[in-house]
C-alpha positions as CSV (number, residue, x, y, z in Angstrom):
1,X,-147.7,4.8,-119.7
2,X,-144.9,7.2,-118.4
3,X,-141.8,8.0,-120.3
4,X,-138.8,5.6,-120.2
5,X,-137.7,7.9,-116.9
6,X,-141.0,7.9,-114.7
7,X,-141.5,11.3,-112.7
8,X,-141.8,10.9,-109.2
9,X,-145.3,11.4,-109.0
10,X,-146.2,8.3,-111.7
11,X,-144.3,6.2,-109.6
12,X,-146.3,7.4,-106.1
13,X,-149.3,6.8,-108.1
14,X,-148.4,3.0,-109.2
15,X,-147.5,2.2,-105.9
16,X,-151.2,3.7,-104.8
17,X,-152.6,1.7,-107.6
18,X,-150.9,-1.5,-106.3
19,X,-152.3,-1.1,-103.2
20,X,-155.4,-1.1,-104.3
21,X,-154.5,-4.4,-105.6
22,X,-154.1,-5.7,-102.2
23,X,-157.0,-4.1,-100.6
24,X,-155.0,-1.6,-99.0
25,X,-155.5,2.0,-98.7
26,X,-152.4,4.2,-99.3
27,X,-152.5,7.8,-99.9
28,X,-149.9,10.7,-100.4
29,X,-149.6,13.7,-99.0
30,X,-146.6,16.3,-98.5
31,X,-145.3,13.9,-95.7
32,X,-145.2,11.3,-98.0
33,X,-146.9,7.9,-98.4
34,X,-148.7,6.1,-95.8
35,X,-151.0,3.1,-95.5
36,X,-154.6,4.4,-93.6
37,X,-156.7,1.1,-94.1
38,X,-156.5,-2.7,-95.0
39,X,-159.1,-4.8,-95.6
40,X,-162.1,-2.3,-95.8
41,X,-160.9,-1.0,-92.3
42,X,-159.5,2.6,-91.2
43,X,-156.1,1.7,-89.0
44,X,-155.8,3.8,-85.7
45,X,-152.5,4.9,-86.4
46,X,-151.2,4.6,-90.3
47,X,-148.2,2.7,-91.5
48,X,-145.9,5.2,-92.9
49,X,-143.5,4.9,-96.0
50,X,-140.0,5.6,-94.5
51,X,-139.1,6.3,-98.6
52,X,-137.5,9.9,-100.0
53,X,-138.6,10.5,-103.9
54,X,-135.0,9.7,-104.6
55,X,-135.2,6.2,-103.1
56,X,-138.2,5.5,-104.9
57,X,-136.9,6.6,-108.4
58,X,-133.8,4.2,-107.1
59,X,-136.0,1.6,-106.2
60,X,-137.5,2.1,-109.8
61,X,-133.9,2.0,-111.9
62,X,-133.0,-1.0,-109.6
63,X,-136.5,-3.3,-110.6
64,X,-136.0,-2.0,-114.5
65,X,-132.4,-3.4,-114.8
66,X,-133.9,-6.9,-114.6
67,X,-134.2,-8.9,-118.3
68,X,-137.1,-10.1,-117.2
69,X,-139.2,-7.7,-119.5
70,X,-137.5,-6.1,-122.4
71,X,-136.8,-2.8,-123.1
72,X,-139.8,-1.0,-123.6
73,X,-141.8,-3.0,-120.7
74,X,-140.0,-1.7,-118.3
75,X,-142.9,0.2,-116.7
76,X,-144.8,-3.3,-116.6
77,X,-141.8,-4.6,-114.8
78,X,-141.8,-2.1,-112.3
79,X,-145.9,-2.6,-111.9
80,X,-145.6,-6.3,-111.7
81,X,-142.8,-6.4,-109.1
82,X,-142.9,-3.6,-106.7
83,X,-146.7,-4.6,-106.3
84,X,-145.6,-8.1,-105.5
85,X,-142.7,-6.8,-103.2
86,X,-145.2,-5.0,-101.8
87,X,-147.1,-8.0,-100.9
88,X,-144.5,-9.1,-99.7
89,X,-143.7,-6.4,-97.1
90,X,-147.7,-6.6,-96.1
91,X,-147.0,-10.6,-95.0
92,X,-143.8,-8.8,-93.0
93,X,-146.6,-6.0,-91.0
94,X,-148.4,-9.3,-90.3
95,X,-145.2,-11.1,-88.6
96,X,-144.0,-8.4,-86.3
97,X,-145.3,-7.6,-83.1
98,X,-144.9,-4.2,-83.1
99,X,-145.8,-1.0,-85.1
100,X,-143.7,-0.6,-88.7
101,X,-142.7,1.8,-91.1
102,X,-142.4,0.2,-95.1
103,X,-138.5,1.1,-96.4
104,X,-136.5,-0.1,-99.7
105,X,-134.8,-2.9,-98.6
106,X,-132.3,-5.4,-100.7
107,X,-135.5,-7.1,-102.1
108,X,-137.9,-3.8,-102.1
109,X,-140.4,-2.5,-100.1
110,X,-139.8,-3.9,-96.7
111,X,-142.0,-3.5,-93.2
112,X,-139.2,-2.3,-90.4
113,X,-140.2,-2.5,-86.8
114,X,-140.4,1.3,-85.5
115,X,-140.8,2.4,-81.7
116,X,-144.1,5.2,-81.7
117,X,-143.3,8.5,-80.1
């Protein structure tokens, strides 16, 4: 369990983790996060996260100033309800008919219709 203050690295590797959860491949590289496969399947062109490391650590403070954990759960918090937001932004991927990049929206991870060079 990270320190109160996650680095930016535990926090790319929960999101990963959650993922998983989903059946969704995500992996990190200097460019960032990106989904590459859902469902047991490779996609032909990867869903990118649209986040910078200081969003993310945002995104982080914002989820841990809920009560709904106390104090020294707020790394469960985080867990529990970025992986569900996350969900959440997968149904969104579903619903649009056209390619997406994932952002931090008002209610977390979001899917945000993107034109593809």
């Amino acid at each position: 369990m990270p320190s109160s203050h996650p680095t930016t690295a535990e926090l790319t590797q929960s999101v990963i983790a959650a993922g998983r959860e989903w059946q969704v491949e995500i992996s990190s590289s200097d460019q960032g996060l990106q989904i590459t496969g859902r469902g047991g399947e490779r996609l032909d062109v990867p869903i990118e996260f649209a986040v910078t490391d200081d969003e993310l650590r945002a995104y982080y403070v914002e989820v841990s100033k809920s009560s709904l954990y106390p104090e020294d759960q707020k790394w469960q918090q985080w867990q529990s309800l970025m992986s569900t937001h996350l969900l959440e932004a997968l149904h969104e991927l579903d619903r649009h008919d056209a390619h997406c990049v994932i952002t931090v929206g008002e209610t977390g991870f979001t899917a945000v219709p993107q034109q593809l060079n």
